[in-house]
N, C-alpha and C positions, 0 to 999 in steps of 0.2 A: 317401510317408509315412515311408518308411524301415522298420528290421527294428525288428519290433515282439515280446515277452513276454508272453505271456498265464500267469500264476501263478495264479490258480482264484477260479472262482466261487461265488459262493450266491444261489438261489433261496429267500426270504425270504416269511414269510407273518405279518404282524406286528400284537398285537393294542395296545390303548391304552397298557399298560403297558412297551412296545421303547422304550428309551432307549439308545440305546451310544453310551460315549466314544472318542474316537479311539485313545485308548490299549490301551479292547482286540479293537479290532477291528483295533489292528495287530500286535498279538501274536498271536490267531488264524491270520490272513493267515502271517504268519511261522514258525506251526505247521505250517501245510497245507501253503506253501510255499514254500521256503529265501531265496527271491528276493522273498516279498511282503510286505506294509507299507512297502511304501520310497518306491514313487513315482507314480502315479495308478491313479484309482477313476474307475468308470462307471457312475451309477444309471437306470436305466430304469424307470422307473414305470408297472406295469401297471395299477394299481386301488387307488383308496383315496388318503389324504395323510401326508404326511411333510414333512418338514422340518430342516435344515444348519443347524447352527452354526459359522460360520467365525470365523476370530483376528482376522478384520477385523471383527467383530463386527456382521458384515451375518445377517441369515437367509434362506434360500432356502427359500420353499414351492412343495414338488412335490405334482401330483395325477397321472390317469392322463394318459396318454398322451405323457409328459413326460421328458426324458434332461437330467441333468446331467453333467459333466465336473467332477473335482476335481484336485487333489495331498494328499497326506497330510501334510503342514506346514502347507495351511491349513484343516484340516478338527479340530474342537475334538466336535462329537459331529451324531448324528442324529436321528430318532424319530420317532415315528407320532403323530400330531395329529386322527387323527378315529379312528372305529370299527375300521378295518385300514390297511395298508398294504399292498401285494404290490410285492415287485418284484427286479429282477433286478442285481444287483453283478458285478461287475467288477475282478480287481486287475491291473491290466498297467503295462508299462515301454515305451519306444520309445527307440532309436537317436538322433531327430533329434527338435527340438520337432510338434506337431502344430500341424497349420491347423485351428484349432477356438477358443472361446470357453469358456473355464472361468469354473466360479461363476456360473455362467448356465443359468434356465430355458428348454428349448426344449420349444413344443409340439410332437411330432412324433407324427403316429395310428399306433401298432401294427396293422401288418396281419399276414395268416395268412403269408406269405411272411418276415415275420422272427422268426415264431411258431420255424415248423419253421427256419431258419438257428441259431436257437438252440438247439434239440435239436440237432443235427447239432453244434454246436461242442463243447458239454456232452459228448453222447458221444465227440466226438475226445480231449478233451482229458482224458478218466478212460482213455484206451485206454494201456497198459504201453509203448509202441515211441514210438519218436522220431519216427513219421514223421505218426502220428498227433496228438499234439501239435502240431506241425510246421502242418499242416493246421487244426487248431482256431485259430491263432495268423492263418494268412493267413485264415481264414473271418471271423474279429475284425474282423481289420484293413477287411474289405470293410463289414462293419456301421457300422464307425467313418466310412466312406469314404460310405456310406446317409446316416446323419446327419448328415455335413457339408452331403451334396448338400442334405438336405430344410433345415437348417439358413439354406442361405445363400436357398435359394428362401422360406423364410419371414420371412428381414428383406427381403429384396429387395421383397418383397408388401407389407408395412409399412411404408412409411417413416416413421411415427410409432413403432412399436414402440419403441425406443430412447430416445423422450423419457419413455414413461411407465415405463420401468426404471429412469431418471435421477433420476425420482423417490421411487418404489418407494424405490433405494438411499438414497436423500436421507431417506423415511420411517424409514429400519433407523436411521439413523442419530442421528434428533428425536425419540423414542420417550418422549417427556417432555408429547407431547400440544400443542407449542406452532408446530407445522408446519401451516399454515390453507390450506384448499383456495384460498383466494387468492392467497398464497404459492408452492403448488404452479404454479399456472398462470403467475402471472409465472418463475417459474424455465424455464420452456421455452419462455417468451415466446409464450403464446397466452390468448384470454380467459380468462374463468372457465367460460362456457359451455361454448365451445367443448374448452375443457382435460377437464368435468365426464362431454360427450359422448364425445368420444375411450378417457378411460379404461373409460368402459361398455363400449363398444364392443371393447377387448381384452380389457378384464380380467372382465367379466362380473359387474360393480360399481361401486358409485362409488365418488372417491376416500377420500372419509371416514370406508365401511364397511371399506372394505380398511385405513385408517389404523388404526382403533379393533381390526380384527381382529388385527392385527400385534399392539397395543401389547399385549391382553390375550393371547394367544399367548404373548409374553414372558413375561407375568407367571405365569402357568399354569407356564411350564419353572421359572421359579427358584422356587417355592412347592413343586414334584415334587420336586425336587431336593437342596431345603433351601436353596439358599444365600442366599435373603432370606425374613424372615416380610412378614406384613402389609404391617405400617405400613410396615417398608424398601419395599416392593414400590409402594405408592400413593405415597409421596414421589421415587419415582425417577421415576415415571410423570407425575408433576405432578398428582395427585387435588387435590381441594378436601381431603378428609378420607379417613382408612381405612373409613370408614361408607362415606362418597361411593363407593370402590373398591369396596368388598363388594356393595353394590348392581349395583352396572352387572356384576361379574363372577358374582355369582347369576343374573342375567337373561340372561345370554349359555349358563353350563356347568348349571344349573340347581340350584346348590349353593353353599355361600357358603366362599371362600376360603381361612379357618379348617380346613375338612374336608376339605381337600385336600394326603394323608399323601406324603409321599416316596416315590418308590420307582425299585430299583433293578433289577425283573427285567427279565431278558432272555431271550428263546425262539428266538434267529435259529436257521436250521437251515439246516445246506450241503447243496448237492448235489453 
């Protein structure tokens, strides 16, 4: 894998209102330390959901048990999308490219063995001496080296996996509501059935819940955020009408559109 940098962590305990841009979470990073914000992140998802906004303007939703790989050029912000999120960041550098899959959910099950590997690194890597550092850095590295392995044994396990990501991404990208679970299934050249079973079967839904949950997901961020009201929000989306939008988005958040104020706190806490 090559000589790998481990620059500091934070363990994260994040309530509905965590939104951070990348911008200052790479000033932070660059605060703690001298080397960080520059060049990959590691999220580990203990508990709860979250969710990436990349420049490619795809979205990544993590729940538990789940590790993403980034870079900080393509990472535009983060945030917590259900009640909490927990989880575990990461800012390191490496030598040589890694053999790993960025911008990609993996499910990976946290066990008690990478519980305590990550106390153990955490304490190395607040220890004053080089050598401990030193140590947090190869303990990383072997975590990273964990993930790949469980990584590669879980597409190997799937070989569908990849078609319903193919789509997934194809979904980030038609968020306009005009991508038909029919559509879906010829894109991967399988029935509709068969296409409808499959993604149950990964995804732990069907395609069209997961579509509609995407689209109103989006819309929830740029309404928090300010940067479209309403009506921009249901015409980007393809609604019938802003009425038509408010409805399905009351039914879902249990509040209607309108009453959903911007905002900008943050409460991350380092360790």
């Amino acid at each position: 894998m090559g000589g790998l940098s481990l620059h500091c962590i934070w363990t994260v305990s994040a309530d509905p209102s965590y939104d951070v841009p990348a911008h200052k979470a790479i000033r932070d990073s660059a605060h703690t330390d001298h080397g960080g914000g520059r060049s990959l992140i590691a999220f580990r998802t203990i508990h709860g959901q979250g969710q990436f906004e990349l420049r490619s303007n795809r979205m990544l939703e993590v729940s538990g048990d789940t590790v993403v790989l980034t870079d900080w050029s393509s990472l535009v912000r983060y945030r917590c999308v259900g009640d909490a999120w927990n989880f575990w960041w990461f800012d390191f550098a490496v030598s040589n490219p890694l053999d790993f899959n960025y911008d990609q959910v993996f499910n990976i099950p946290i066990q008690d063995e990478e519980r305590a590997l990550y106390e153990s690194i955490l304490k190395n890597l607040r220890a004053s001496d080089n050598a401990g550092r030193s140590l947090a850095c190869a303990q990383f590295q072997m975590l990273l080296c964990q993930w790949r392995r469980e990584q590669c044994e879980s597409v190997a396990g799937n070989r569908h996996n990849h078609l319903v990501q193919s789509v997934i991404s194809e979904m980030h990208a038609r968020l306009d509501g005009t991508f038909t679970v029919s559509e879906m299934s010829a894109m991967v050249d399988l029935s509709e059935s068969h296409f409808r079973r499959l993604f149950q079967t990964i995804m732990g839904t069907t395609p069209k819940k997961h579509y509609d949950q995407l689209r109103l997901v989006w819309a929830d961020h740029n309404l928090k955020i300010g940067r479209m009201n309403v009506t921009e929000v249901s015409n980007a989306l393809g609604f019938f009408s802003p009425f038509h939008f408010s409805r399905i988005y009351r039914q879902h958040y249990g509040f209607p559109p309108s009453k959903r104020k911007p905002s900008n706190h943050f409460i991350e806490r380092m360790s």
